[in-house]
N, CA, C and O atoms as a Tripos MOL2 file, in Angstrom:
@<TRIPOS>MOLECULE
protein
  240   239    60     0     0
PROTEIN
NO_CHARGES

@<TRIPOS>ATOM
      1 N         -13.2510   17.9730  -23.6750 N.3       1 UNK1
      2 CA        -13.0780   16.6080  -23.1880 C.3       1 UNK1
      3 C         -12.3810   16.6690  -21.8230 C.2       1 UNK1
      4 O         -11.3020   17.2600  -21.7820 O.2       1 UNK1
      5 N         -12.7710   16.2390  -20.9330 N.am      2 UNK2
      6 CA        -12.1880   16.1570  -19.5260 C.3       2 UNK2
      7 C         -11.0470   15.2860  -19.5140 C.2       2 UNK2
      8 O         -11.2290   14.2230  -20.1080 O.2       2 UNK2
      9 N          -9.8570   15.4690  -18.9650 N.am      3 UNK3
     10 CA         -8.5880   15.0860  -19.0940 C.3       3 UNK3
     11 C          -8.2830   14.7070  -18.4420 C.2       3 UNK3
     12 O          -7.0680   14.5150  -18.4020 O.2       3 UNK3
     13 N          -9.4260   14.1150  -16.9820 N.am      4 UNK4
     14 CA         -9.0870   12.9090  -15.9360 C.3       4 UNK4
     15 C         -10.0360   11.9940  -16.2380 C.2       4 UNK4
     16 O         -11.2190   12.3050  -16.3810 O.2       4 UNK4
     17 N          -9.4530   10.4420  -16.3920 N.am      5 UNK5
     18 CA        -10.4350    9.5610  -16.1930 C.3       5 UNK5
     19 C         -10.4030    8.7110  -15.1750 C.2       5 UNK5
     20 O          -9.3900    8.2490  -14.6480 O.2       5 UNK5
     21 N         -11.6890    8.4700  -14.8540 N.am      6 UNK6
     22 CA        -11.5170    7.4300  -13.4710 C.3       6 UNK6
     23 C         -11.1930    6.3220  -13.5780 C.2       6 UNK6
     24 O         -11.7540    5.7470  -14.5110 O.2       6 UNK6
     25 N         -10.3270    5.5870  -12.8660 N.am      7 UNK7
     26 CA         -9.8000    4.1210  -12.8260 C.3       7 UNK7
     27 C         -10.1650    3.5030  -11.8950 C.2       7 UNK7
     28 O         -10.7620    4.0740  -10.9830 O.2       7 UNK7
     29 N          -9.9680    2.4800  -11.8720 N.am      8 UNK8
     30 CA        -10.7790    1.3440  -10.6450 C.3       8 UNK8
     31 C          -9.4800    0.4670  -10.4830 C.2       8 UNK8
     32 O          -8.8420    0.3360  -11.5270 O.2       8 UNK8
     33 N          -8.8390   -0.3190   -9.0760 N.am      9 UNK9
     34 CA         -7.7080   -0.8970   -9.2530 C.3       9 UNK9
     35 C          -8.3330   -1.8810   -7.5730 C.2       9 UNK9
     36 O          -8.8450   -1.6380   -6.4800 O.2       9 UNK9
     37 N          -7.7770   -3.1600   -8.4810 N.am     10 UNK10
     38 CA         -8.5170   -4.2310   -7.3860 C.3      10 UNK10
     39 C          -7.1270   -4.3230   -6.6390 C.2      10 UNK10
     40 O          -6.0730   -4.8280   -7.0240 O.2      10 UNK10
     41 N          -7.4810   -3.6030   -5.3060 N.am     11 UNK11
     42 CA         -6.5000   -3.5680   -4.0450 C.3      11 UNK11
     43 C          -6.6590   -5.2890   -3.7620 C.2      11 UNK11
     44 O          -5.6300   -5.3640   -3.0910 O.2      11 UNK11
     45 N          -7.0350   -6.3210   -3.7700 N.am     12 UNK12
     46 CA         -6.8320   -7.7200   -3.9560 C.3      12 UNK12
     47 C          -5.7130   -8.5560   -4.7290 C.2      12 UNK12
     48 O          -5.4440   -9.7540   -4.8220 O.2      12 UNK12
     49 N          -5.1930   -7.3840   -5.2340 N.am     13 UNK13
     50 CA         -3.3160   -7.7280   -6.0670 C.3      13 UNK13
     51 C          -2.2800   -7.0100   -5.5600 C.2      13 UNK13
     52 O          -2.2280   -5.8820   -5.0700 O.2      13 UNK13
     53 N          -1.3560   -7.9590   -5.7860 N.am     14 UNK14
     54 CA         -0.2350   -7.4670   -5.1400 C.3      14 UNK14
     55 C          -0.1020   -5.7450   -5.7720 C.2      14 UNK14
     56 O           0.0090   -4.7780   -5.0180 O.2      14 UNK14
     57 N          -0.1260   -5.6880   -6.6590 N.am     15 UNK15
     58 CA          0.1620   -4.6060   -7.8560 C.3      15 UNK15
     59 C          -1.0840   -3.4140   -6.5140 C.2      15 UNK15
     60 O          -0.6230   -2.7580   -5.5800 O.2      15 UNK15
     61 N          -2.3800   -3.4890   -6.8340 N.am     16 UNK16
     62 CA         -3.3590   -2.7120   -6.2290 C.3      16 UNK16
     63 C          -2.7350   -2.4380   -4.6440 C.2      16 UNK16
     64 O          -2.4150   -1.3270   -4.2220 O.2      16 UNK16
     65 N          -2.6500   -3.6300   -3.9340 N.am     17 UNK17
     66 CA         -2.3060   -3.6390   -2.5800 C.3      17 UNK17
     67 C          -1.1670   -2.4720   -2.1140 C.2      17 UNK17
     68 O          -1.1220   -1.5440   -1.3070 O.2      17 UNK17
     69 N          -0.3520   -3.0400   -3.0350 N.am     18 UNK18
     70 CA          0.7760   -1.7740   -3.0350 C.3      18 UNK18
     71 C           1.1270   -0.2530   -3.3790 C.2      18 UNK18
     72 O           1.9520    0.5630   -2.9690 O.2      18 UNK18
     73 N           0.0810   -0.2670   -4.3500 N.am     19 UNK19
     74 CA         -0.3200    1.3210   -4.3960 C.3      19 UNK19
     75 C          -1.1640    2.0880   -3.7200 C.2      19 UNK19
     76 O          -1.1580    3.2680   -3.3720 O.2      19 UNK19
     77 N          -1.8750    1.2150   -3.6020 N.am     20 UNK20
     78 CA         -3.0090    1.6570   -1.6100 C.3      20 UNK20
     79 C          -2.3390    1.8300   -0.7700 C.2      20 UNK20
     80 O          -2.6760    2.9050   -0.2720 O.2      20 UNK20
     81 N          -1.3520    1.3270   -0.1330 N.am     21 UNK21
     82 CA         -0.8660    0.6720    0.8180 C.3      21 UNK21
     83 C           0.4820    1.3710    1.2560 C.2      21 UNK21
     84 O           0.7640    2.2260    2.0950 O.2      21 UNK21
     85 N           1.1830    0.6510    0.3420 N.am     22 UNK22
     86 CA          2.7660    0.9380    0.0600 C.3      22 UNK22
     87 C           3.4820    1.9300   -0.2110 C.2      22 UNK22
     88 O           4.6660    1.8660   -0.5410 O.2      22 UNK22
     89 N           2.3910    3.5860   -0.0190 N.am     23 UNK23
     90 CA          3.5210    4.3570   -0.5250 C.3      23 UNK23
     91 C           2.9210    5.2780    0.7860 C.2      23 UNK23
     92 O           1.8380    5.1260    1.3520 O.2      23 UNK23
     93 N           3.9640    6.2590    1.0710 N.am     24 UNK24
     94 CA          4.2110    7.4790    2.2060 C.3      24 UNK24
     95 C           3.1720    8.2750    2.1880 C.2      24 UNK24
     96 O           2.8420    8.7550    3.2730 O.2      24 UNK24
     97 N           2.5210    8.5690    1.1900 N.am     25 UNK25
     98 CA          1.0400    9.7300    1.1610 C.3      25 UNK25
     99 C           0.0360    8.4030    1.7590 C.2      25 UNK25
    100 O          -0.7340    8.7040    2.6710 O.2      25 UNK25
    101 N           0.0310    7.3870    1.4150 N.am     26 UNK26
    102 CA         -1.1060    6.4610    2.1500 C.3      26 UNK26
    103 C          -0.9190    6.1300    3.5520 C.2      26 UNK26
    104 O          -1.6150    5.3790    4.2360 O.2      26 UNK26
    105 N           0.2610    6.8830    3.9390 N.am     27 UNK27
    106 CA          0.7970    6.1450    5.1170 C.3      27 UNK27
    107 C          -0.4580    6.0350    6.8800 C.2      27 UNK27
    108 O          -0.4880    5.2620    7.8370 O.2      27 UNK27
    109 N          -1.2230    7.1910    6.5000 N.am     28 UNK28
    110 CA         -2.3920    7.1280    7.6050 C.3      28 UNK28
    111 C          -3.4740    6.2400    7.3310 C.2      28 UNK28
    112 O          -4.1130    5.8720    8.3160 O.2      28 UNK28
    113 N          -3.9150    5.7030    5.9160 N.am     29 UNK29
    114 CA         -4.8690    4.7790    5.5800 C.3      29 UNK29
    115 C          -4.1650    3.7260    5.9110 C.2      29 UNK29
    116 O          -4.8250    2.7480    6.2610 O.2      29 UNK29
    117 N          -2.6950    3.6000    5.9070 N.am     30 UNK30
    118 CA         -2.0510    1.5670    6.2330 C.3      30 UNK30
    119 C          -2.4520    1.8640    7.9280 C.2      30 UNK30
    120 O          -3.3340    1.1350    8.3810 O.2      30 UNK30
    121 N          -2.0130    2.6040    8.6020 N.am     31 UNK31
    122 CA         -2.2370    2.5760    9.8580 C.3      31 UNK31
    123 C          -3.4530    1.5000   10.5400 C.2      31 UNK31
    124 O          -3.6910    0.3890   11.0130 O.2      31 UNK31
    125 N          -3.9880    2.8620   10.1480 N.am     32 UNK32
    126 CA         -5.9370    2.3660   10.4140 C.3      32 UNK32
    127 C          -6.1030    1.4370    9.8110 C.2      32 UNK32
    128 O          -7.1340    0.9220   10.2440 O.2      32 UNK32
    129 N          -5.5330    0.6170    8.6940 N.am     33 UNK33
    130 CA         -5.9420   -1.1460    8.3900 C.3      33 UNK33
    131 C          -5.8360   -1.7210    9.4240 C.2      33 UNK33
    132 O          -6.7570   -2.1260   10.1330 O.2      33 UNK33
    133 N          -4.0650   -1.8570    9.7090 N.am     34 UNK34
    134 CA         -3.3360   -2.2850   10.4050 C.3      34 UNK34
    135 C          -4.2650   -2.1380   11.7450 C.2      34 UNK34
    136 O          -4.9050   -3.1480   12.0360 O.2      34 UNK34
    137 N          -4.3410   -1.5420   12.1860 N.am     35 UNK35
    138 CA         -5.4310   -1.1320   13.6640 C.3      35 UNK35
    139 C          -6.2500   -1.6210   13.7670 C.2      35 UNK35
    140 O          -6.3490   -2.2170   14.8390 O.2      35 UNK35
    141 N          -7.4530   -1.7510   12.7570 N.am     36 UNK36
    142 CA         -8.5750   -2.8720   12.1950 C.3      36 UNK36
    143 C          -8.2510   -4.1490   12.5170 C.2      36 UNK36
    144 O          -8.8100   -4.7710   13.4210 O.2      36 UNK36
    145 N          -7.4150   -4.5610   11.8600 N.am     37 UNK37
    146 CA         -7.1930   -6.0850   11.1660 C.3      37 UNK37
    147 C          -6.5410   -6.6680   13.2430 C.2      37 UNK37
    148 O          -6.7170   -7.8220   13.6320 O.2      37 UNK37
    149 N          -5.9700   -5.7370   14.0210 N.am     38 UNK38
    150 CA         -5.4650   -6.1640   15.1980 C.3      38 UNK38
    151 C          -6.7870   -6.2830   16.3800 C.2      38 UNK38
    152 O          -6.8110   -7.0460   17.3450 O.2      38 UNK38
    153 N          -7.6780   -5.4450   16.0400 N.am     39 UNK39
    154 CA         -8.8850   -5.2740   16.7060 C.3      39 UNK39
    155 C          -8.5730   -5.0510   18.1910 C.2      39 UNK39
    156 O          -9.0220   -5.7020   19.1340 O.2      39 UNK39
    157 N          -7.6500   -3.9240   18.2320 N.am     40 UNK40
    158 CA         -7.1150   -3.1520   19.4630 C.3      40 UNK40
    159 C          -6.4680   -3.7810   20.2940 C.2      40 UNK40
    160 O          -6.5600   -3.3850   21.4560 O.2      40 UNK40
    161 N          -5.6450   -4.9000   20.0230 N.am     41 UNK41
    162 CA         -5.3640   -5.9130   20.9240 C.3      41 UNK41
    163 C          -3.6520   -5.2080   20.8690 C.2      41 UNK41
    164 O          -2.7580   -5.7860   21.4880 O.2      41 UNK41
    165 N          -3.4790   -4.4480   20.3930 N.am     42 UNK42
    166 CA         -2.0850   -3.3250   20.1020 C.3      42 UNK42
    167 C          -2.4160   -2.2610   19.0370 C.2      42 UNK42
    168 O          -3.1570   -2.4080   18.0650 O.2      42 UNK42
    169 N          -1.6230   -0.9920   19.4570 N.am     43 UNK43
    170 CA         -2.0650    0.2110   18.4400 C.3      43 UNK43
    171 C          -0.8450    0.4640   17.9660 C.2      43 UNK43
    172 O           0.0810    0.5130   18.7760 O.2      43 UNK43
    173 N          -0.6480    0.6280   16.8880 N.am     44 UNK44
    174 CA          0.1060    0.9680   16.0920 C.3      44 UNK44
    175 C          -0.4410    2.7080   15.6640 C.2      44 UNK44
    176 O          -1.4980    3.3030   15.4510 O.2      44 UNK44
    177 N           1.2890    3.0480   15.7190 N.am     45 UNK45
    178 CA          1.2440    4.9450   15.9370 C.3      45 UNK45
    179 C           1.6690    5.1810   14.5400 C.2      45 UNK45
    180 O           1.0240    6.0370   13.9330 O.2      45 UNK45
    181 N           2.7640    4.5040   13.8250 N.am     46 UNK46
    182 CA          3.8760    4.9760   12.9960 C.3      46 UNK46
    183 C           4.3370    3.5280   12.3990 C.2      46 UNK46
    184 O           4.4370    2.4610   13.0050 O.2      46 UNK46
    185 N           4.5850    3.8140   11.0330 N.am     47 UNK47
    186 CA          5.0960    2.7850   10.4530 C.3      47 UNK47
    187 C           6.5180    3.3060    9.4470 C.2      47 UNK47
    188 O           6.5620    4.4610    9.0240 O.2      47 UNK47
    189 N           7.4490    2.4620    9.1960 N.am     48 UNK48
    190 CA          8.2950    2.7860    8.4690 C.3      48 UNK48
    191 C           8.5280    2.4140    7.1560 C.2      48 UNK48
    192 O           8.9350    1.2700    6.9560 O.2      48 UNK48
    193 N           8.3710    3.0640    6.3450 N.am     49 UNK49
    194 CA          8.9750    2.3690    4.4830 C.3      49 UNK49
    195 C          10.0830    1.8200    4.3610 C.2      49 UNK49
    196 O          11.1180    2.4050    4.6780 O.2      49 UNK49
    197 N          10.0650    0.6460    3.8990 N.am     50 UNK50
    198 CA         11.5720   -0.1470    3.6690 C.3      50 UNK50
    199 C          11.4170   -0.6620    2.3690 C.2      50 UNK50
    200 O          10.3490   -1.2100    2.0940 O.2      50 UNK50
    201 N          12.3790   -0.5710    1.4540 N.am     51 UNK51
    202 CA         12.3750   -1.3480    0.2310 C.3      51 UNK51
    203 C          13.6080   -2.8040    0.4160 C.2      51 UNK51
    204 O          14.7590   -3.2130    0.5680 O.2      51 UNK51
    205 N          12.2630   -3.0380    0.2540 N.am     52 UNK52
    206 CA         12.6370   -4.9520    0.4630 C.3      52 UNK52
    207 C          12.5240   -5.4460   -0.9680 C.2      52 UNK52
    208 O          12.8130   -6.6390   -1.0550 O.2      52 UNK52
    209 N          12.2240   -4.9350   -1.9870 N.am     53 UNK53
    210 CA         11.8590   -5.6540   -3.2250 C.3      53 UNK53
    211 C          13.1810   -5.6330   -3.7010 C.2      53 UNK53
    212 O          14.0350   -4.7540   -3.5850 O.2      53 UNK53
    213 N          13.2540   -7.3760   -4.5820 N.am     54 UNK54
    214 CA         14.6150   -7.5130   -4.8920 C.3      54 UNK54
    215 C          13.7390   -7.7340   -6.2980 C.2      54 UNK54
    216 O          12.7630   -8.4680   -6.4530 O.2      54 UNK54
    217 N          14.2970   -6.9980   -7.1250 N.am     55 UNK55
    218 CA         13.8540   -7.4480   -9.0520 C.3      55 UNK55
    219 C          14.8640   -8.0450   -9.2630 C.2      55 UNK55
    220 O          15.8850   -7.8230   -8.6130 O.2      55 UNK55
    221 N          14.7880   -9.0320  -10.3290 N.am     56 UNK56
    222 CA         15.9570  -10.0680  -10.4330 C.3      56 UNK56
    223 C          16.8760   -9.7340  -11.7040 C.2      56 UNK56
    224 O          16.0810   -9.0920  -12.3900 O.2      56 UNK56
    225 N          17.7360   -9.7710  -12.2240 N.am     57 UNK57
    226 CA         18.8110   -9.3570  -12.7110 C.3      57 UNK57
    227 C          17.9910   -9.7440  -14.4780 C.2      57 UNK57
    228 O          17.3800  -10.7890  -14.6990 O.2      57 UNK57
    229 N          18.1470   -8.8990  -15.2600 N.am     58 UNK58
    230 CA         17.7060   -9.2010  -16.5390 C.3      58 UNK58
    231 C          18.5820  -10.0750  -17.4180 C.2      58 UNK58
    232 O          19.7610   -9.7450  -17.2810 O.2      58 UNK58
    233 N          18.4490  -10.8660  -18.0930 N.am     59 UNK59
    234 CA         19.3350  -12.3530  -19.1120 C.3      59 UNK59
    235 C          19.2910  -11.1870  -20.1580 C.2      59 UNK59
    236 O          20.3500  -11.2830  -20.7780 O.2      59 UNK59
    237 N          18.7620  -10.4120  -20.5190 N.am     60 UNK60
    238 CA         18.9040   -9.7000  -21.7250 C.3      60 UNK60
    239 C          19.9170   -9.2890  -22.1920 C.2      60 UNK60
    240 O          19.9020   -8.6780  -23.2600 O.2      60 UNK60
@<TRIPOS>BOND
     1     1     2 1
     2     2     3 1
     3     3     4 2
     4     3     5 am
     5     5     6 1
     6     6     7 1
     7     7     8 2
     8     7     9 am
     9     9    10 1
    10    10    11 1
    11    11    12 2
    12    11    13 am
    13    13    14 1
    14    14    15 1
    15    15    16 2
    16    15    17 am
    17    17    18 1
    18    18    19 1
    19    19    20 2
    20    19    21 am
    21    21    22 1
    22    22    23 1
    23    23    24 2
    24    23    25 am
    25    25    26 1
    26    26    27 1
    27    27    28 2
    28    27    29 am
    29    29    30 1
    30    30    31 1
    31    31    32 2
    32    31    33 am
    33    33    34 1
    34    34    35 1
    35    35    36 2
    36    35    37 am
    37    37    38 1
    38    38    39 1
    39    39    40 2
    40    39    41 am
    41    41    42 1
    42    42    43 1
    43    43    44 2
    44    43    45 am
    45    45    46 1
    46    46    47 1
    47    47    48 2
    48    47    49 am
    49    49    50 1
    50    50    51 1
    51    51    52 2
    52    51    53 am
    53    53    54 1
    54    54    55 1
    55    55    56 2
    56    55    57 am
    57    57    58 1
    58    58    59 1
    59    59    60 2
    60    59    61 am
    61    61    62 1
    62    62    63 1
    63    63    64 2
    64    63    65 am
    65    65    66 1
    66    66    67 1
    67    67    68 2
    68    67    69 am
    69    69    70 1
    70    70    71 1
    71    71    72 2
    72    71    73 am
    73    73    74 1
    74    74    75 1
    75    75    76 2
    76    75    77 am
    77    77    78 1
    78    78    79 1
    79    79    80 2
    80    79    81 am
    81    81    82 1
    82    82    83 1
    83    83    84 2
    84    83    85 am
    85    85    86 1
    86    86    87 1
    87    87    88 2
    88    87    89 am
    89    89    90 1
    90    90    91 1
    91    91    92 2
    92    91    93 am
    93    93    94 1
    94    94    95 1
    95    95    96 2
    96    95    97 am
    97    97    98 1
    98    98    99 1
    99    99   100 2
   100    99   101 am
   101   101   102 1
   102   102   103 1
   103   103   104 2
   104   103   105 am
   105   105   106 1
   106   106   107 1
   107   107   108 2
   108   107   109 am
   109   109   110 1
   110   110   111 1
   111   111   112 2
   112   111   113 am
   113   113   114 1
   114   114   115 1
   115   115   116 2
   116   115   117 am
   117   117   118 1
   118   118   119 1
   119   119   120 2
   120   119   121 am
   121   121   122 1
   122   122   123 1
   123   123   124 2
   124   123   125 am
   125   125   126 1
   126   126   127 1
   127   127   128 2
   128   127   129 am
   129   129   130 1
   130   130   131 1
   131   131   132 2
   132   131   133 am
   133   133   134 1
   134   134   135 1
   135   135   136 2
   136   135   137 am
   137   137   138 1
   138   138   139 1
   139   139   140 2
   140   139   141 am
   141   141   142 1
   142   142   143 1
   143   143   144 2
   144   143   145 am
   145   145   146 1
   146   146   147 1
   147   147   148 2
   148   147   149 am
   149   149   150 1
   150   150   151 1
   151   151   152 2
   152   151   153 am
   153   153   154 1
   154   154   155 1
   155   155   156 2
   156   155   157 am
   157   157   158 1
   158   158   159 1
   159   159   160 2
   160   159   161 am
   161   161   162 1
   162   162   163 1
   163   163   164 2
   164   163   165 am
   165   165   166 1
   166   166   167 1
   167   167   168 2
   168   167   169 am
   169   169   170 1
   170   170   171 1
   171   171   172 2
   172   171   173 am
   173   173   174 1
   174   174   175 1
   175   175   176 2
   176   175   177 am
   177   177   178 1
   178   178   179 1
   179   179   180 2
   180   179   181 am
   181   181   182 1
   182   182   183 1
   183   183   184 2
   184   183   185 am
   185   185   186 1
   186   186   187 1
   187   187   188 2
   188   187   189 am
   189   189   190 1
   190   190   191 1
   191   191   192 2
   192   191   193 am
   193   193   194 1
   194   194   195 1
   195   195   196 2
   196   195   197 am
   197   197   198 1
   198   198   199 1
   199   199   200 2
   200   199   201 am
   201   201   202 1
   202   202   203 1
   203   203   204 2
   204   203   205 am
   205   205   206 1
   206   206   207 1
   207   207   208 2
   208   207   209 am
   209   209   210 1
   210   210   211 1
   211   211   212 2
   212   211   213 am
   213   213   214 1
   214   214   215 1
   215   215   216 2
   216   215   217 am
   217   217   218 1
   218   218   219 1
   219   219   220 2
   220   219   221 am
   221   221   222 1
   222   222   223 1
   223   223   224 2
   224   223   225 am
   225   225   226 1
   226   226   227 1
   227   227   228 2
   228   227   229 am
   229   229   230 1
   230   230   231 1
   231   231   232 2
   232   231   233 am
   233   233   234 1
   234   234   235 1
   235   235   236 2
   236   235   237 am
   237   237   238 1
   238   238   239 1
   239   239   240 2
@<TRIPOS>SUBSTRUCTURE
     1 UNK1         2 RESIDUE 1 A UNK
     2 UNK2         6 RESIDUE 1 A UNK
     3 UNK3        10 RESIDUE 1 A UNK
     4 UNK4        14 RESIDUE 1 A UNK
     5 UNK5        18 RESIDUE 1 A UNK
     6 UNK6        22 RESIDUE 1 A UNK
     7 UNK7        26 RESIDUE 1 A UNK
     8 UNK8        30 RESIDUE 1 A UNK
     9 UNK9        34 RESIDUE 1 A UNK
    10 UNK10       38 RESIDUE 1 A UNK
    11 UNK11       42 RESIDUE 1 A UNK
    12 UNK12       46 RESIDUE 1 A UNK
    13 UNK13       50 RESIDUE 1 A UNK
    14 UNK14       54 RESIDUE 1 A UNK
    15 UNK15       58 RESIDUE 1 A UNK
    16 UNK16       62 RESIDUE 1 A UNK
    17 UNK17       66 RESIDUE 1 A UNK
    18 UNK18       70 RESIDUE 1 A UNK
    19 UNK19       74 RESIDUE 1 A UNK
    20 UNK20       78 RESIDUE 1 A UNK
    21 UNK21       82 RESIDUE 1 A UNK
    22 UNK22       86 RESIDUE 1 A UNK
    23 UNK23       90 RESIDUE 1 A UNK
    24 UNK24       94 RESIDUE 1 A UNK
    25 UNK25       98 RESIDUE 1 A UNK
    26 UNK26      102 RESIDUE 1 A UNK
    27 UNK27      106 RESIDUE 1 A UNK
    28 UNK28      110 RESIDUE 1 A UNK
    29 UNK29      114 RESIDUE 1 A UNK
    30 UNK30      118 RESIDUE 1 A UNK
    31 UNK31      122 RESIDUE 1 A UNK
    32 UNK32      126 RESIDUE 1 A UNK
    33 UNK33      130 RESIDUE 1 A UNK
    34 UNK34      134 RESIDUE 1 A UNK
    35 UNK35      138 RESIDUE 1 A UNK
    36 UNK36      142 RESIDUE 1 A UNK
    37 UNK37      146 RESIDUE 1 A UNK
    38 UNK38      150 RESIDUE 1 A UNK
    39 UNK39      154 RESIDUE 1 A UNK
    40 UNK40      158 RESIDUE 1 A UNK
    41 UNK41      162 RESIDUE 1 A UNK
    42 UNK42      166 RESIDUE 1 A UNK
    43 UNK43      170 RESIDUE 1 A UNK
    44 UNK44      174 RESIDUE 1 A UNK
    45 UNK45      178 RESIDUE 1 A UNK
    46 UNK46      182 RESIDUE 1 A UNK
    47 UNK47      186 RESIDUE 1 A UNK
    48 UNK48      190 RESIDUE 1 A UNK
    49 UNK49      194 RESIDUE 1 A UNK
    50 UNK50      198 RESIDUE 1 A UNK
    51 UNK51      202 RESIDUE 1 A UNK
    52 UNK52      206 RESIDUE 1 A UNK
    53 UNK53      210 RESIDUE 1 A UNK
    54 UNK54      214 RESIDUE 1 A UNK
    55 UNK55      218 RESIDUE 1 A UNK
    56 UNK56      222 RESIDUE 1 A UNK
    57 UNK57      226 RESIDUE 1 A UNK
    58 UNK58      230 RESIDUE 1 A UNK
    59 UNK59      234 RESIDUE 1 A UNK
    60 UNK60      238 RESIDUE 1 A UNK
């Protein structure tokens, strides 16, 4: 039995977006979005990771 299975993850959610996107090994695929989406009107070389996510305190 093969012990990888393929997954499919709709980059259209925050959840997808951010695992495409949002982490340091993807960091040359955000570029080239980013570059796209500006349509050369500025190039972007380098981007930086910041954790901005605030999770909110658990009532539990």
């Amino acid at each position: 039995m093969n012990e990888f299975r393929e997954r499919y993850m709709n980059p259209y959610t925050d959840f997808g977006f951010k695992v495409l996107f949002g982490i340091p090994m993807n960091k040359d695929l955000l570029i080239s979005f980013l570059n796209v989406l500006l349509h050369k009107k500025q190039n972007i070389v380098d981007v930086t990771y910041l954790n901005s996510e605030h999770l909110g305190a658990s009532g539990f």
